[in-house]
N, C-alpha and C positions, 0 to 999 in steps of 0.2 A: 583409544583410536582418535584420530586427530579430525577435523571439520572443517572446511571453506565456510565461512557466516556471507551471506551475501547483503549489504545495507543500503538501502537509497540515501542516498545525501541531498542537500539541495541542490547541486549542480549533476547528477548520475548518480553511478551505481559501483561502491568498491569490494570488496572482500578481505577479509583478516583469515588466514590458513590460524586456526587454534591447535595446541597438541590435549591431548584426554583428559590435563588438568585445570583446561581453559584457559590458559594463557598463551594470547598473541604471541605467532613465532613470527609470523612474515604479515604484509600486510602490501596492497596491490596500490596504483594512481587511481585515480576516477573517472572514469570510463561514460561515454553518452549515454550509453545503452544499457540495457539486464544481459541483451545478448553477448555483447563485446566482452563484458565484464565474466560472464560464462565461458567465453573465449577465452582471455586471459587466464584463468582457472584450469581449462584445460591444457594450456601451454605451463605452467607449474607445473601440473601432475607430469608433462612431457619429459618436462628441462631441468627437472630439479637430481637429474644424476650428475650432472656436471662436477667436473673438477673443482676444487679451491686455488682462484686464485691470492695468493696474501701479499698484497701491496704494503704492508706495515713493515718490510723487510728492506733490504737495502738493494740488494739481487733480485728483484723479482723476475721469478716463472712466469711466462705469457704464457694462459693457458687459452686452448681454442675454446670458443660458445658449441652448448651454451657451458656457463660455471656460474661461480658463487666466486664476487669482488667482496675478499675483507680487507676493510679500509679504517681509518682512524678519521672521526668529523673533528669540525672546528675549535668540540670542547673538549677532545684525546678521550673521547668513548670511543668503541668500536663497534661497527657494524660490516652487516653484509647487504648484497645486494645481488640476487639470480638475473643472469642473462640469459636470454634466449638464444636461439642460435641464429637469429639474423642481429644478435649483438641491440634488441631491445630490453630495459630495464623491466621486469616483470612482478618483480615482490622484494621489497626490503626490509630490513630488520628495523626492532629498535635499539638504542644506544646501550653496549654495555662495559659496565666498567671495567671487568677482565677479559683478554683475548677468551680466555680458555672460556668463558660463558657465552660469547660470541660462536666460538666455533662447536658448543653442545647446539646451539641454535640453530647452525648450518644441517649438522647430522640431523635432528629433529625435524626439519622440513623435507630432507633427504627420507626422513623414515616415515614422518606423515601423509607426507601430500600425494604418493602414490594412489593410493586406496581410500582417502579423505573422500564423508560426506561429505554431498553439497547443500545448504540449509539456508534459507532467510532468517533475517533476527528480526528478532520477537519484539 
C-alpha cells in the first residue's frame, strides 16, 4: 500500500507519494503551508485517473486535465508530470531511463495514490 510522506523543508512543506516498497513514485513543489501541501495531496488522490498524455511521440494526443504529461528532459530520461484539471502541475516523477519504467510509474501512482496514507517523516 502506497503513502504521501509529508516533510518540512526550509522554505514549506512537500510530499513524496511512496509505493509499498518505498520507493518515490511522484513527488509534489513546496508548498508555504502543511495545509496547502495537504491540499495538494488531496488533488493527487482526485487527478491521478487521468489519461496519458505521451509527448515523446511525433502525433501527439491532447488529452483533456487532468492527465499524466510523459515527456523526455534535457538528458533523454523520461518522465511524467500529473495535471490537475485547472491544467496545474501537481506531482512529478523522477528520471527514467526507459519509457516502459516511466509508464509502470504512471500506473503505480494511478494504483497508489487513491487510497494512500498520509504520514509525516520521521
Amino acid at each position: 500500500m502506497g503513502k504521501f510522506v509529508i516533510k518540512e523543508t526550509a522554505t514549506g512543506f512537500k510530499f513524496d507519494l511512496k509505493a509499498g516498497n518505498g520507493e518515490v513514485i511522484a513527488t509534489s513543489e513546496v508548498y508555504t503551508t502543511k495545509a496547502a501541501c495537504l491540499k495538494g495531496v488531496d488533488s493527487v488522490k482526485a487527478n491521478c485517473v487521468g489519461d496519458i498524455e505521451d509527448q515523446t511521440v511525433e502525433n501527439i494526443e491532447t488529452v483533456k486535465h487532468p492527465k499524466f504529461e510523459l515527456y523526455t528532459d534535457k538528458a533523454g530520461e523520461f518522465r511524467f508530470r500529473l495535471k490537475a484539471k485547472n491544467g496545474e502541475v501537481i506531482a512529478t516523477s523522477e528520471g527514467y531511463k526507459a519509457k516502459a519504467s516511466c509508464e509502470n510509474g504512471i500506473a503505480s501512482v494511478k494504483k497508489n495514490a487513491p487510497d494512500a496514507d498520509v504520514v509525516e517523516a520521521e
